[in-house]
PDB file of N, CA, C and O in Angstrom:
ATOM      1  N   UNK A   1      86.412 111.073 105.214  1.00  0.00           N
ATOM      2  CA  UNK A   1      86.044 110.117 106.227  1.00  0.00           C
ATOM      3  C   UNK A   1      87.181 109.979 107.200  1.00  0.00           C
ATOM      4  O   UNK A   1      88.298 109.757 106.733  1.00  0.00           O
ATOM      5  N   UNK A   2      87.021 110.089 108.524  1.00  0.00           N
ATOM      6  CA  UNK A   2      87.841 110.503 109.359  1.00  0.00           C
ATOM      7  C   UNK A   2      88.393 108.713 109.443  1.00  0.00           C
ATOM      8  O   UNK A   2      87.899 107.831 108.739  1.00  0.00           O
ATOM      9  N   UNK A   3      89.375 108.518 110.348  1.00  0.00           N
ATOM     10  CA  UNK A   3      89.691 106.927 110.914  1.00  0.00           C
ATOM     11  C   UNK A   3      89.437 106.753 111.804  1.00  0.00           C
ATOM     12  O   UNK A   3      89.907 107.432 112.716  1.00  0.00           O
ATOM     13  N   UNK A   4      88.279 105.433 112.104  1.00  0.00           N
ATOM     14  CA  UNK A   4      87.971 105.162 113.495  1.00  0.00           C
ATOM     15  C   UNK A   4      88.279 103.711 113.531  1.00  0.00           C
ATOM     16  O   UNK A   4      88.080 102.821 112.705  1.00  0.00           O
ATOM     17  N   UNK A   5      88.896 103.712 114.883  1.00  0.00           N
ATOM     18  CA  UNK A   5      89.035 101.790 114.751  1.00  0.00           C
ATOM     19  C   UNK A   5      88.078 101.205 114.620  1.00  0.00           C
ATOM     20  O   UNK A   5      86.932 101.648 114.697  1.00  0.00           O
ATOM     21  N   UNK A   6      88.423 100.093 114.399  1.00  0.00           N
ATOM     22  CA  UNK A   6      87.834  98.657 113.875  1.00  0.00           C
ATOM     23  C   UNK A   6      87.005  99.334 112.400  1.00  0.00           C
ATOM     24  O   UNK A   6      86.523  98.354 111.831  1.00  0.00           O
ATOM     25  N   UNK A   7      86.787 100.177 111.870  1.00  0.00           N
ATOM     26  CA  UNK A   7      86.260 100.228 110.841  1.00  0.00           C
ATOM     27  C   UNK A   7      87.302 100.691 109.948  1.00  0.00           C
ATOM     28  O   UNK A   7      88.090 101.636 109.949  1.00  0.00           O
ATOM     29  N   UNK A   8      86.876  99.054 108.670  1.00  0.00           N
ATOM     30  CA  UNK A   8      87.930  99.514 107.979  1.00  0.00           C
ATOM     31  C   UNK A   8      87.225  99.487 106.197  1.00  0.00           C
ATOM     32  O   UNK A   8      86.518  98.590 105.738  1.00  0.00           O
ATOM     33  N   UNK A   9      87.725 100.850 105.410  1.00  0.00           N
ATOM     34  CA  UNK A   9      86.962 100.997 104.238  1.00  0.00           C
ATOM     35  C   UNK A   9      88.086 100.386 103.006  1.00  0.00           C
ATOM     36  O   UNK A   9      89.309 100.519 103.060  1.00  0.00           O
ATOM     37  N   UNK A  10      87.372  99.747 101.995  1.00  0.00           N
ATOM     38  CA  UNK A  10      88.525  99.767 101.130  1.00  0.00           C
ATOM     39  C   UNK A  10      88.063 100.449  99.957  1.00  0.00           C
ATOM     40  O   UNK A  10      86.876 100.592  99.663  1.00  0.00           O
ATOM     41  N   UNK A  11      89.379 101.005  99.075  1.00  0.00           N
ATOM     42  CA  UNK A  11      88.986 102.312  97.676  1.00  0.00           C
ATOM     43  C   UNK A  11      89.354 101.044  96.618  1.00  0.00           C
ATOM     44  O   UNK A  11      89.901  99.941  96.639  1.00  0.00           O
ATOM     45  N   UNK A  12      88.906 101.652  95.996  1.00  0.00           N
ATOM     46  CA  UNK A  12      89.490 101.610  94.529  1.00  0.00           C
ATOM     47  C   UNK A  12      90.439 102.186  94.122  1.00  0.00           C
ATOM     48  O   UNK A  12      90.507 103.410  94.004  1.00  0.00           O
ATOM     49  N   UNK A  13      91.999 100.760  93.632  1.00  0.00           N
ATOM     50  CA  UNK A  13      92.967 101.765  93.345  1.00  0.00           C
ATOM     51  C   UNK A  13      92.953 102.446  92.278  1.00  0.00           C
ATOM     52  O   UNK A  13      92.500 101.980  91.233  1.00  0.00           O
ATOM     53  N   UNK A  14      93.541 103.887  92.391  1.00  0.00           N
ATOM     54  CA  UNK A  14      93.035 104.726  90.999  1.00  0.00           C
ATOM     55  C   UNK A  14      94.557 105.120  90.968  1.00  0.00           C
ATOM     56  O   UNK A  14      95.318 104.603  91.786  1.00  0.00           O
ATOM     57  N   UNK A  15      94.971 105.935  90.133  1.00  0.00           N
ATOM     58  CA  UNK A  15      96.446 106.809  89.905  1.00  0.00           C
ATOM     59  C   UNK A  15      95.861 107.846  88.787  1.00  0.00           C
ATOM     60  O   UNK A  15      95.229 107.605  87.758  1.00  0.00           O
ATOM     61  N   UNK A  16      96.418 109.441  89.510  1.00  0.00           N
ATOM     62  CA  UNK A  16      96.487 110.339  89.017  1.00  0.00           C
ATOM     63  C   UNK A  16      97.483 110.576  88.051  1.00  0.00           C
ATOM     64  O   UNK A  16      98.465 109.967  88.476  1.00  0.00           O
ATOM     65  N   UNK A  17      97.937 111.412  86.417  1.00  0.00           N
ATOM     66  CA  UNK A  17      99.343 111.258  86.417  1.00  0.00           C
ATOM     67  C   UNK A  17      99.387 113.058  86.319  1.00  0.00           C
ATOM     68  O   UNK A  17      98.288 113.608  86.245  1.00  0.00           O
ATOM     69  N   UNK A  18     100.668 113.963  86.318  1.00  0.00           N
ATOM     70  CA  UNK A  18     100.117 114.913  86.496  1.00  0.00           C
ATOM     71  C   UNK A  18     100.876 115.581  85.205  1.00  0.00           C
ATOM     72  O   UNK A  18     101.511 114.856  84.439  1.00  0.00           O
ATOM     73  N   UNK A  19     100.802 116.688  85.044  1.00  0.00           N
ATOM     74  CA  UNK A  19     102.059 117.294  83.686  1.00  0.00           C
ATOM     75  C   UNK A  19     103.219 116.828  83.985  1.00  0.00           C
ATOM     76  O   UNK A  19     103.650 115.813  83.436  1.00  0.00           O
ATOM     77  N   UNK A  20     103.778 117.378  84.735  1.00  0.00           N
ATOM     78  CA  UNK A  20     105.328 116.930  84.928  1.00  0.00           C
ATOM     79  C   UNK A  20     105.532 115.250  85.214  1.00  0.00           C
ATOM     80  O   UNK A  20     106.678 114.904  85.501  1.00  0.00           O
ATOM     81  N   UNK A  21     104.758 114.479  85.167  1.00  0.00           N
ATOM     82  CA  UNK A  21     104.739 113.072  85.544  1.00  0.00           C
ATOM     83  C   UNK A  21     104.494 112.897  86.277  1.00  0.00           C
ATOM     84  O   UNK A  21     104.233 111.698  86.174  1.00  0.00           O
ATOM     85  N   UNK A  22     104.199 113.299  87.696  1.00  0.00           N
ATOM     86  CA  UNK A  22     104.602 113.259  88.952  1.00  0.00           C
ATOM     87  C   UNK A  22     102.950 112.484  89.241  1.00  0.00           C
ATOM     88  O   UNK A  22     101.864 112.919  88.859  1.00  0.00           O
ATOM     89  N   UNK A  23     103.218 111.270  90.003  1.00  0.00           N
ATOM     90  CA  UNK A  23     101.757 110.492  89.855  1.00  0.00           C
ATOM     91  C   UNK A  23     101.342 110.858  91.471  1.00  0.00           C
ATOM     92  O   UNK A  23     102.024 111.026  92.482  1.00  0.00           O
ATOM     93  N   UNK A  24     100.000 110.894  91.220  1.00  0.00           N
ATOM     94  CA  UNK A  24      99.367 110.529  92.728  1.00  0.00           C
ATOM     95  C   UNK A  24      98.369 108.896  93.050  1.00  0.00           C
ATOM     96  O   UNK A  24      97.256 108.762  92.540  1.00  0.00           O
ATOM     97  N   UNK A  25      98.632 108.431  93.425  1.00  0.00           N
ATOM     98  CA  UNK A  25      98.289 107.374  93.869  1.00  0.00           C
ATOM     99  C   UNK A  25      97.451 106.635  95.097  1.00  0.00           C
ATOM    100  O   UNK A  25      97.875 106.115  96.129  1.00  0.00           O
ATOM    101  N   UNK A  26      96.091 106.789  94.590  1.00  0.00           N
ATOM    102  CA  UNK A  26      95.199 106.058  96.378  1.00  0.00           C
ATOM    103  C   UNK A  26      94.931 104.425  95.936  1.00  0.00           C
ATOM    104  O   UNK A  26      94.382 103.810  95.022  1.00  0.00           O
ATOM    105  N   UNK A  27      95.934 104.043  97.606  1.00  0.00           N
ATOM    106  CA  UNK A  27      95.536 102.483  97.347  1.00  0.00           C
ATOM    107  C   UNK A  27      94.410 101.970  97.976  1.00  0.00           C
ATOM    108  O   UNK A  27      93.748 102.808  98.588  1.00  0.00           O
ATOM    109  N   UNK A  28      93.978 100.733  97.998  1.00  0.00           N
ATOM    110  CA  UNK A  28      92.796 100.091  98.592  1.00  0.00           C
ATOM    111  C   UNK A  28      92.399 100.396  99.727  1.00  0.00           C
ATOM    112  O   UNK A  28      91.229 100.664 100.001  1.00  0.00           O
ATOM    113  N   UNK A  29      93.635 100.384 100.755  1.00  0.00           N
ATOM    114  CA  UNK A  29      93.481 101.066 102.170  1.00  0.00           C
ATOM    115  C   UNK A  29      93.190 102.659 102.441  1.00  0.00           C
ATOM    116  O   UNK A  29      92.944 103.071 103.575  1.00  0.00           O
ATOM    117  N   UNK A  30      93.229 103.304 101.574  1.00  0.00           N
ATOM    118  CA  UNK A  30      93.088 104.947 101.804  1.00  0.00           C
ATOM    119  C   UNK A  30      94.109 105.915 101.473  1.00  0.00           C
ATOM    120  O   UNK A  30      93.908 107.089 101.159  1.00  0.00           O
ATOM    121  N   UNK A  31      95.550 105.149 101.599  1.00  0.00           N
ATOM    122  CA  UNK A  31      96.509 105.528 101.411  1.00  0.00           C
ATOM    123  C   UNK A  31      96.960 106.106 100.831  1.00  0.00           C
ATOM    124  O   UNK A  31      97.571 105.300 100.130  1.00  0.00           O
ATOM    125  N   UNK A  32      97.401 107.806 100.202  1.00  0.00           N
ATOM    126  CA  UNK A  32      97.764 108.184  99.290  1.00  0.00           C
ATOM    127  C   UNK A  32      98.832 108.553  98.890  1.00  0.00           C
ATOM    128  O   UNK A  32      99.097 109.456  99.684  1.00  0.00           O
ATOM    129  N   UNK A  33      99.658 108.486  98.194  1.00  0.00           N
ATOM    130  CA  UNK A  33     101.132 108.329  97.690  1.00  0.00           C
ATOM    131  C   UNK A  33     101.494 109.377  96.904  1.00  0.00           C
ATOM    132  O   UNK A  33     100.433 109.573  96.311  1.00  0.00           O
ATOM    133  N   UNK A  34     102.341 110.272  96.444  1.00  0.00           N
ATOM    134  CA  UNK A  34     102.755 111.212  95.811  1.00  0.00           C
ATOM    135  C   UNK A  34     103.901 110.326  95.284  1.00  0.00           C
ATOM    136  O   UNK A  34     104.642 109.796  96.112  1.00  0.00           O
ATOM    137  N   UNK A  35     104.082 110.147  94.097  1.00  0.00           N
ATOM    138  CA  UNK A  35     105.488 109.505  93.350  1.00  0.00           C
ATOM    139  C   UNK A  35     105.995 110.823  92.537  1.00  0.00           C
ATOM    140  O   UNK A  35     105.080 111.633  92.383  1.00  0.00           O
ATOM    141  N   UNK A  36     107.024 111.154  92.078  1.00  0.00           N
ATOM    142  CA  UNK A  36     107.731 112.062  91.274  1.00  0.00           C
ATOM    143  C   UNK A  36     107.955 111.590  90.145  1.00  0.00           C
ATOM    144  O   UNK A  36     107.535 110.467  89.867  1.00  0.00           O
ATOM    145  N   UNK A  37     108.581 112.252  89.350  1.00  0.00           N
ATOM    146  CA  UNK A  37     108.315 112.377  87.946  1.00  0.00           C
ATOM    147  C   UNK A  37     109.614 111.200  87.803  1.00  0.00           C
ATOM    148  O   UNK A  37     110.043 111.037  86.661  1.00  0.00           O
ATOM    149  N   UNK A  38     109.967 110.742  88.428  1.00  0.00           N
ATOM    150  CA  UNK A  38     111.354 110.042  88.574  1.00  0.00           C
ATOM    151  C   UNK A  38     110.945 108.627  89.349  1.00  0.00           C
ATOM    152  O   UNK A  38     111.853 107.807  89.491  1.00  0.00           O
ATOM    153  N   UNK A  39     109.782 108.343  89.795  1.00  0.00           N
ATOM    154  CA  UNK A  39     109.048 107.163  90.526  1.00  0.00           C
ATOM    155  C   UNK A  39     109.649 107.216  91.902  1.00  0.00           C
ATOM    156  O   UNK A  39     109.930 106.090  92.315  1.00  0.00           O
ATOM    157  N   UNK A  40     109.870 107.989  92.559  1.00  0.00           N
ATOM    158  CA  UNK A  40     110.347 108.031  93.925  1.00  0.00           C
ATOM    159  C   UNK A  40     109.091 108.793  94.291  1.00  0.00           C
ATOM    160  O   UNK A  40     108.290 109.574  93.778  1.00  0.00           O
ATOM    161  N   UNK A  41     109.417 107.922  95.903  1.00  0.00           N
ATOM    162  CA  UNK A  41     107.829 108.381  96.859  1.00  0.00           C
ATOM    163  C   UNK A  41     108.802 109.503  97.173  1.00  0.00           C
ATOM    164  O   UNK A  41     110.012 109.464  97.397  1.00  0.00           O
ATOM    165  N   UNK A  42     107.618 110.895  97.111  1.00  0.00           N
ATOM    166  CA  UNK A  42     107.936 112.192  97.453  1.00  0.00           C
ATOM    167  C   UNK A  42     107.050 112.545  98.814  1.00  0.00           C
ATOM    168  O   UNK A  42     107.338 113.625  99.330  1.00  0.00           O
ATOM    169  N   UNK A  43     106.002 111.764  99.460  1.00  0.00           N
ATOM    170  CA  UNK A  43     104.911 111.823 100.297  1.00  0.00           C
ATOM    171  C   UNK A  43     103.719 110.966 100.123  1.00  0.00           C
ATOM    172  O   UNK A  43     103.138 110.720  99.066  1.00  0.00           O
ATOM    173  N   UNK A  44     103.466 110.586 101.202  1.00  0.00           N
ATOM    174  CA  UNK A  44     102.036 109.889 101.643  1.00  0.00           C
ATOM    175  C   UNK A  44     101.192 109.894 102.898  1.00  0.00           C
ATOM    176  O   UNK A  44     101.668 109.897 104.033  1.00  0.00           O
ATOM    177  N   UNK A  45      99.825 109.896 102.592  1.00  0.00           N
ATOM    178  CA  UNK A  45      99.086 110.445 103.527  1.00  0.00           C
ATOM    179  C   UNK A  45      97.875 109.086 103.669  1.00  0.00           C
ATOM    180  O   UNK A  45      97.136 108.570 102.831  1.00  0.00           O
ATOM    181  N   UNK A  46      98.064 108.859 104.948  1.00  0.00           N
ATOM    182  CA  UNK A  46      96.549 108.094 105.320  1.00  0.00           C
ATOM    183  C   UNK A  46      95.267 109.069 105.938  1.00  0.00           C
ATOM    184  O   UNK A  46      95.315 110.172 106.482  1.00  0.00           O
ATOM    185  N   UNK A  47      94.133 108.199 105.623  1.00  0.00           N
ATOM    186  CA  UNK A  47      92.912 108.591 105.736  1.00  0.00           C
ATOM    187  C   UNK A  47      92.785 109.011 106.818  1.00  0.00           C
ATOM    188  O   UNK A  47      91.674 109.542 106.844  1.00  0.00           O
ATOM    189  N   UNK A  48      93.538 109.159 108.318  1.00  0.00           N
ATOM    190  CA  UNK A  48      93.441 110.034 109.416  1.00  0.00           C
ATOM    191  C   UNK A  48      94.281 111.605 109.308  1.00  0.00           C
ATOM    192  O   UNK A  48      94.236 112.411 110.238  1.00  0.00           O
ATOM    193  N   UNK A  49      94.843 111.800 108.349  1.00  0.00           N
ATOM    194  CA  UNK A  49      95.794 112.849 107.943  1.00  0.00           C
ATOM    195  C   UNK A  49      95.008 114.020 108.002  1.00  0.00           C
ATOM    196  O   UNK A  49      93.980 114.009 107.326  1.00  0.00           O
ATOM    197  N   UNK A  50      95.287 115.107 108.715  1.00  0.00           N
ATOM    198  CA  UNK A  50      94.905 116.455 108.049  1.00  0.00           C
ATOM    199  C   UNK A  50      94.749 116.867 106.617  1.00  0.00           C
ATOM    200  O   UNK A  50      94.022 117.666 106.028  1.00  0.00           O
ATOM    201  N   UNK A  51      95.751 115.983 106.252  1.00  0.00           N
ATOM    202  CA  UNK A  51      95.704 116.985 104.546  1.00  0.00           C
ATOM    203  C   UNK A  51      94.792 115.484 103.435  1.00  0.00           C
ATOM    204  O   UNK A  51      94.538 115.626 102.239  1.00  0.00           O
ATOM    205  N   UNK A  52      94.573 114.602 103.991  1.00  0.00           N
ATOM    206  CA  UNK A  52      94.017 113.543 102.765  1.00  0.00           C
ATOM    207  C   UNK A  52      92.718 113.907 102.578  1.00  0.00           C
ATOM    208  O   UNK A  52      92.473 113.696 101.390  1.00  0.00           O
ATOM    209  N   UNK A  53      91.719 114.361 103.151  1.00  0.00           N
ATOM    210  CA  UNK A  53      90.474 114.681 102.877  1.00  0.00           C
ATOM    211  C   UNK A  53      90.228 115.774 101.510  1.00  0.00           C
ATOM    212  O   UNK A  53      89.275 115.676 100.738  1.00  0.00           O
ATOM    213  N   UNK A  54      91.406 116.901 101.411  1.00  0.00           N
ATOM    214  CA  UNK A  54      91.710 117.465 100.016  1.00  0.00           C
ATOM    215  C   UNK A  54      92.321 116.883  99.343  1.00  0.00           C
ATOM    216  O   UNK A  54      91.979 117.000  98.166  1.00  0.00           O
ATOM    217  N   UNK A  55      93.361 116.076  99.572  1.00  0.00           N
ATOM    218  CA  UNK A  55      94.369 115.252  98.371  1.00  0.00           C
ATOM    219  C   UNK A  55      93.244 114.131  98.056  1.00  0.00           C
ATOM    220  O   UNK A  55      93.854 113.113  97.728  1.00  0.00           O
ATOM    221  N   UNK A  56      92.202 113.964  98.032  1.00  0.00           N
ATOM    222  CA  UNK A  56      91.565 112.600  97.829  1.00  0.00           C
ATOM    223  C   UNK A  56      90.303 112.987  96.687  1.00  0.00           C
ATOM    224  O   UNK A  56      89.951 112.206  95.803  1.00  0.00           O
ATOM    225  N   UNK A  57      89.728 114.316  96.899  1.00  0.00           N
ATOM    226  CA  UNK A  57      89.054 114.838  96.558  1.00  0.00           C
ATOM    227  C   UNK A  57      89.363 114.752  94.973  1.00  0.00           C
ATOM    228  O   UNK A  57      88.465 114.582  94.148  1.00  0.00           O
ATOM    229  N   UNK A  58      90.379 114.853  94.722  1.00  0.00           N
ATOM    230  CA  UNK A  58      90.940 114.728  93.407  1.00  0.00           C
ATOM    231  C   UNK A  58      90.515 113.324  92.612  1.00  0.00           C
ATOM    232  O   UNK A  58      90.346 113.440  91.398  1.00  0.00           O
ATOM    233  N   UNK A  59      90.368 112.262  93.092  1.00  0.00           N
ATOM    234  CA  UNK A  59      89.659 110.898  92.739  1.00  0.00           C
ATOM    235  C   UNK A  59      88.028 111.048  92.582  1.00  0.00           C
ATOM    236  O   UNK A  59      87.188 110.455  91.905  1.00  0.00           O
ATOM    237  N   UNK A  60      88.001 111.747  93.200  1.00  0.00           N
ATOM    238  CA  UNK A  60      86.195 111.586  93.334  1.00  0.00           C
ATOM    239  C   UNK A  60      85.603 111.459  94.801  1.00  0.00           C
ATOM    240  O   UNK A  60      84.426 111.820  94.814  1.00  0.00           O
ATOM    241  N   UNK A  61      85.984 111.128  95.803  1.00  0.00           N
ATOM    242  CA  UNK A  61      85.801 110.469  96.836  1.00  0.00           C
ATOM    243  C   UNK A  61      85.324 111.498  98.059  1.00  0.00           C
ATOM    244  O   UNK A  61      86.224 111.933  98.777  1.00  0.00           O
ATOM    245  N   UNK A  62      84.088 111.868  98.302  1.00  0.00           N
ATOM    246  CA  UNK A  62      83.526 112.601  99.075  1.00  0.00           C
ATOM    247  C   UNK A  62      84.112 112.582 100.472  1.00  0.00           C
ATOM    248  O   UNK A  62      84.490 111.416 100.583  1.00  0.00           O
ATOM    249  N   UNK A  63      84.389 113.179 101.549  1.00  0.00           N
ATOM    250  CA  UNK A  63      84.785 113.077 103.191  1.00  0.00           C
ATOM    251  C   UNK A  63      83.535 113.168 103.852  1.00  0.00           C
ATOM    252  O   UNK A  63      83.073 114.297 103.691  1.00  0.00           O
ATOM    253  N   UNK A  64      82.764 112.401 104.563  1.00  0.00           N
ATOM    254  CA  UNK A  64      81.985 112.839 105.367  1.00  0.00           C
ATOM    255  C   UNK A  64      82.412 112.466 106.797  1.00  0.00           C
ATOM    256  O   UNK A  64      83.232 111.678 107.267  1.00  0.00           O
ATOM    257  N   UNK A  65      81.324 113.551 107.417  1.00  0.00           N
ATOM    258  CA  UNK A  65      81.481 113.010 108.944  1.00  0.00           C
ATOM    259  C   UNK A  65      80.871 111.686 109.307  1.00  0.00           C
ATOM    260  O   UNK A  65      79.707 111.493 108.958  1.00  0.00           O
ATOM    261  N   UNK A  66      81.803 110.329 110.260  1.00  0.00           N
ATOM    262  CA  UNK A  66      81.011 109.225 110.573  1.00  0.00           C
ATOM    263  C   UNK A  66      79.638 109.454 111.076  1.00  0.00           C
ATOM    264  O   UNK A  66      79.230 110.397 111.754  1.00  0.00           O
ATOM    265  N   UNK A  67      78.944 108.339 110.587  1.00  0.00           N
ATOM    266  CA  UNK A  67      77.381 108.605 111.604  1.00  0.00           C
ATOM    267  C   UNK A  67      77.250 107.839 112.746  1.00  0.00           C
ATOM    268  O   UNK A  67      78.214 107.172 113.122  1.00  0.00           O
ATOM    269  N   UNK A  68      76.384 107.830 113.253  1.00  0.00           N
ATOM    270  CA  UNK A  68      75.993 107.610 114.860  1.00  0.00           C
ATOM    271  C   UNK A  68      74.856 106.774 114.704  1.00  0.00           C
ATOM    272  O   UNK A  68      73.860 107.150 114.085  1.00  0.00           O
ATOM    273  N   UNK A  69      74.984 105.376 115.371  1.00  0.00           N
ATOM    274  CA  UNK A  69      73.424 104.710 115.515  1.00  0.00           C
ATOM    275  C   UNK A  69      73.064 105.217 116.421  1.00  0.00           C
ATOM    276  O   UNK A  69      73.706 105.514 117.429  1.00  0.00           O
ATOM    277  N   UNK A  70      71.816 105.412 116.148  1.00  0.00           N
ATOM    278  CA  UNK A  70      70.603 105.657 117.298  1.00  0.00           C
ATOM    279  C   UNK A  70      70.604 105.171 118.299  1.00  0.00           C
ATOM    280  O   UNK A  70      71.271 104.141 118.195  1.00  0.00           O
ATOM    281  N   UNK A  71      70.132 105.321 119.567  1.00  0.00           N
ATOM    282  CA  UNK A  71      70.199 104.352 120.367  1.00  0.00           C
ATOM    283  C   UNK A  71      69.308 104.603 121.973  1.00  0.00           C
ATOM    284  O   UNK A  71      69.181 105.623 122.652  1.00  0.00           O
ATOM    285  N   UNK A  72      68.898 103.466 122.139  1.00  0.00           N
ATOM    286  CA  UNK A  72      67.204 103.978 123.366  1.00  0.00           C
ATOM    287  C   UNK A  72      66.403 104.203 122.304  1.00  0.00           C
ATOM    288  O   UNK A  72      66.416 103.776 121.149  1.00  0.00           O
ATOM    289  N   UNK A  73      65.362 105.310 123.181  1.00  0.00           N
ATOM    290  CA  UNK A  73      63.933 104.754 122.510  1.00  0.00           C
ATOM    291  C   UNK A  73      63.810 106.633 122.793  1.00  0.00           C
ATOM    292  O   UNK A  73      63.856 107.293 123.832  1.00  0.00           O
ATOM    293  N   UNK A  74      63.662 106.980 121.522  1.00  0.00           N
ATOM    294  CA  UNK A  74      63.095 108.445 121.610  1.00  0.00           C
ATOM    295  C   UNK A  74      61.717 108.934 122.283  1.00  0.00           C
ATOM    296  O   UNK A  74      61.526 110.150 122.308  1.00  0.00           O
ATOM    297  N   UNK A  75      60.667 108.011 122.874  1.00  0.00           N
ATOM    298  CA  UNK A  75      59.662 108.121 122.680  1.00  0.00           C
ATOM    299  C   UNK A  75      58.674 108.175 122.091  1.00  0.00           C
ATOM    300  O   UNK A  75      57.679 108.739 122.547  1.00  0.00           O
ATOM    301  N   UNK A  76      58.713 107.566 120.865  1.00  0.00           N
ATOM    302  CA  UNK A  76      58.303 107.398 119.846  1.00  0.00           C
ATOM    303  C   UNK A  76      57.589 105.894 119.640  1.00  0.00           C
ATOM    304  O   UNK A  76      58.173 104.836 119.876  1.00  0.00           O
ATOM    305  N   UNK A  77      56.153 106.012 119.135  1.00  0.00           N
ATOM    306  CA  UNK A  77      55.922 103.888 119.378  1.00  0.00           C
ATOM    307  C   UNK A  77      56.297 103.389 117.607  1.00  0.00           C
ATOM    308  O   UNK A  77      55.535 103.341 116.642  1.00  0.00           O
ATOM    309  N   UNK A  78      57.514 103.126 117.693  1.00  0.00           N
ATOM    310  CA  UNK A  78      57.530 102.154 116.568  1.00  0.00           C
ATOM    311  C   UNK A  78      57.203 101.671 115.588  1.00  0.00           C
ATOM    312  O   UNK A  78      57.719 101.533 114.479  1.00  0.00           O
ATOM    313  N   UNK A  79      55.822 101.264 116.269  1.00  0.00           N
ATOM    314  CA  UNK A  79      54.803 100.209 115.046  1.00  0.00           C
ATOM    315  C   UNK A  79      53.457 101.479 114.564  1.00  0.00           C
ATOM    316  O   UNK A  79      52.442 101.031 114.032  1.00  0.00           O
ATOM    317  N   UNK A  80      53.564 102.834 114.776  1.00  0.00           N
ATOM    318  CA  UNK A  80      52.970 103.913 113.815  1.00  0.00           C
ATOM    319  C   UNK A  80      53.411 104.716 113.272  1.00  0.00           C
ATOM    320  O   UNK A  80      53.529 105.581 114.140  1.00  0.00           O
ATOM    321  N   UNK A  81      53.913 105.250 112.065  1.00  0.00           N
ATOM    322  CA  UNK A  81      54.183 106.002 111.715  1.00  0.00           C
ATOM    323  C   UNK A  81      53.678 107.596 112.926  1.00  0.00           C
ATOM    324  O   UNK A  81      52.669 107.921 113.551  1.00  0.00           O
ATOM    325  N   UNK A  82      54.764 108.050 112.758  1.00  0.00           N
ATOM    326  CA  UNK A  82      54.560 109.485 113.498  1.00  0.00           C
ATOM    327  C   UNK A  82      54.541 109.381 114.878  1.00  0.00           C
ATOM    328  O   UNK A  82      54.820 110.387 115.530  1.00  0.00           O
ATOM    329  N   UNK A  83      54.170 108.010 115.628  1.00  0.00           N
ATOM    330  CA  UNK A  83      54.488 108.382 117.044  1.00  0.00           C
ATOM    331  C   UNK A  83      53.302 107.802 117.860  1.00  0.00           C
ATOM    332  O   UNK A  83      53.267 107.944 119.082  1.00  0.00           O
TER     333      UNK A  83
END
């Protein structure tokens, strides 16, 4: 999910831990954190980042493209199905 203003999503914080210790971390805001095996931030990426849409993927958390309201009148009447 790309970042667009005024819309704002919140996650569920989760933490990855990895073999070597080294944790990954998404907070409420999108935010994702790389800690080292030593608890020092090694990197972090917000939800407008090139690279968070794969680093996130790792939680579960699908990327889609934003959608678009509709808007006017297609020509279409409303109150029938089909038009």
């Amino acid at each position: 999910m790309g970042s667009r203003p005024g819309v704002h999503r919140r996650y569920r914080r989760r933490e990855l831990v990895g073999p070597d210790g080294a944790r990954l971390v998404l907070s409420t805001d999108g935010t994702l954190t790389r800690f080292g095996p030593t608890g020092t931030p090694e990197g972090a990426w917000a939800p407008g980042d090139p690279e968070w849409p794969g680093l996130v993927l790792r939680f579960g958390v699908r990327v889609e493209p934003p959608t678009v309201s509709p808007t006017g009148r297609l020509g279409l009447d409303a109150r029938r199905p089909g038009g």
